[in-house]
N, C-alpha and C positions, 0 to 999 in steps of 0.2 A: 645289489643282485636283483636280477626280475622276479618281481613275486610272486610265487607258484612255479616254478622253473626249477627250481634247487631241489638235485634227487635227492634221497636219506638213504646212501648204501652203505653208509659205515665206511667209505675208502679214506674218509677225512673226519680227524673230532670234532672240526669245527669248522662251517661254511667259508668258500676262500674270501676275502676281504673285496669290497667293490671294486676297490683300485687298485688292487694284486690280478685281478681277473679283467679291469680297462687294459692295464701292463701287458696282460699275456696274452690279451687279442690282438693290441698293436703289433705282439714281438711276431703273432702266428699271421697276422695281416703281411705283414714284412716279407715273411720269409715265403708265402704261396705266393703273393705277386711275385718277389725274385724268382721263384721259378718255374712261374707262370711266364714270366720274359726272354728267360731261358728256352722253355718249349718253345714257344711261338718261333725264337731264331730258329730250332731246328724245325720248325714246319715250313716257315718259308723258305728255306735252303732244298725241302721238297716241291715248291711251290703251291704248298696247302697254308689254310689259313688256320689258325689256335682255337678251338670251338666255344671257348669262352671268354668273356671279356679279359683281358690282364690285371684290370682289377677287379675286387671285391663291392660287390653290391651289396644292397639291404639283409636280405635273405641270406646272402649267404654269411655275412657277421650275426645276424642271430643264430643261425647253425653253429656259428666257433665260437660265440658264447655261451651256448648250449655244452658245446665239448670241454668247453676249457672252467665251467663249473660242475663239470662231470671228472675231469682227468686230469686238470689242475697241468703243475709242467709237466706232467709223463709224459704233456703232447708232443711233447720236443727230445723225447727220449727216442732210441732206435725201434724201441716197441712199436711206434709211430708211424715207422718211413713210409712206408704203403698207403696210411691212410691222406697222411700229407699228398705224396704224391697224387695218387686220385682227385683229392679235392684240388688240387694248382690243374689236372688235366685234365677232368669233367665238369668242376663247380660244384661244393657245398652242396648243393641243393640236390644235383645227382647222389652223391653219397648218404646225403638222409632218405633218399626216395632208396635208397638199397641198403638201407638198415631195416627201414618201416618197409618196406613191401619186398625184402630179400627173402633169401632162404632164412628158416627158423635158427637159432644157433645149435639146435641136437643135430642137425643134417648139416652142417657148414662142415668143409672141409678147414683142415688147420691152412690152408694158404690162403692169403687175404687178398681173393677174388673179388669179382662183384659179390657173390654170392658170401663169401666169408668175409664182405666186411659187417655182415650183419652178426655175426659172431666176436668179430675184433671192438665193438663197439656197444655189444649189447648192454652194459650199461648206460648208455646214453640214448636207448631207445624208448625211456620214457618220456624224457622230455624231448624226443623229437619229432614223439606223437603228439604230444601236448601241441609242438609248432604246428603239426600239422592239422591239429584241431581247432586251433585258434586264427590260423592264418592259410585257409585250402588253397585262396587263388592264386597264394606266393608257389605254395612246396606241391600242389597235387594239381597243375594247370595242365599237362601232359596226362594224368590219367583223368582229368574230366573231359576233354576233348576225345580220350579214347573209347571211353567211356562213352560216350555221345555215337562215335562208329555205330557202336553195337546195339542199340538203343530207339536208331533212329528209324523211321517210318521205311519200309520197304518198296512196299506198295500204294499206289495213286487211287483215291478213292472213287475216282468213275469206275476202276478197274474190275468193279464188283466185289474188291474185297476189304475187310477191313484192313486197321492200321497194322495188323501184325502179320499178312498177307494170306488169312485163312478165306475162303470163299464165303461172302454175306448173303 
């Protein structure tokens, strides 16, 4: 198990096992690429293309080790279906960015939107700050660039003003 990663909610008496939790990323690896392969036929059958790779990158196996030392197999319960789904049709890495910068879970609706999946999940919103603390250019690369939008110089400095476009 990653050290420092393992939350303590009491859902389990005892940490899942390294190689019960390798197990159950293979089996959740599996099963998002199958229907990751899935979408993608039905988007070319639109003539769009599937917005995320068909497989699983870096980022996105530390997210479903994250989940799957948080939820152990419930991941593969029906409680699940939605968030499976999302992750095989955004990417992991979408689904953490809308756990961590979703709606709160007091305001989440019971339907696991974007917005409630940060309700459906909120137990694995510590350690998915943690990824996001420890690894920003993986999980937070769309909000630093957005971030930069808003941020950036407005104004040309001959233009007589400074950088925030007040007159100098």
């Amino acid at each position: 198990m990653a050290q420092g990663f393992a939350p303590n909610d009491g859902a389990f008496d005892a940490a899942i096992p390294d190689r019960e939790v390798a197990r159950l990323v293979l089996d959740l690896d599996r099963l998002i690429t199958l229907n990751r392969q899935t979408t993608a036929s039905r988007y070319q059958v639109h003539g769009k293309s599937l917005p995320v790779p068909e497989t699983l990158g870096r980022a996105e196996l530390m997210v479903l080790i994250a989940l799957v030392q948080t939820y152990g197999p419930l991941l593969f319960g029906s409680d699940f279906d939605a968030v499976r789904e999302r992750m095989a049709e955004c990417g992991a890495v979408v689904l953490l960015q809308q756990v961590v910068c979703g709606d709160r879970p007091d305001r989440a609706t019971k339907e696991v939107h974007a917005g409630g999946m940060a309700a459906r999940l909120q137990d694995a919103r510590p350690i998915l700050e943690e990824l996001c603390r420890r690894f920003p250019d993986l999980f937070l690369a769309e909000a630093w660039s957005l971030l930069a939008r808003f941020t950036t110089r407005r104004a040309t400095p001959d233009d007589g003003q400074d950088e925030w476009g007040n007159d100098g």
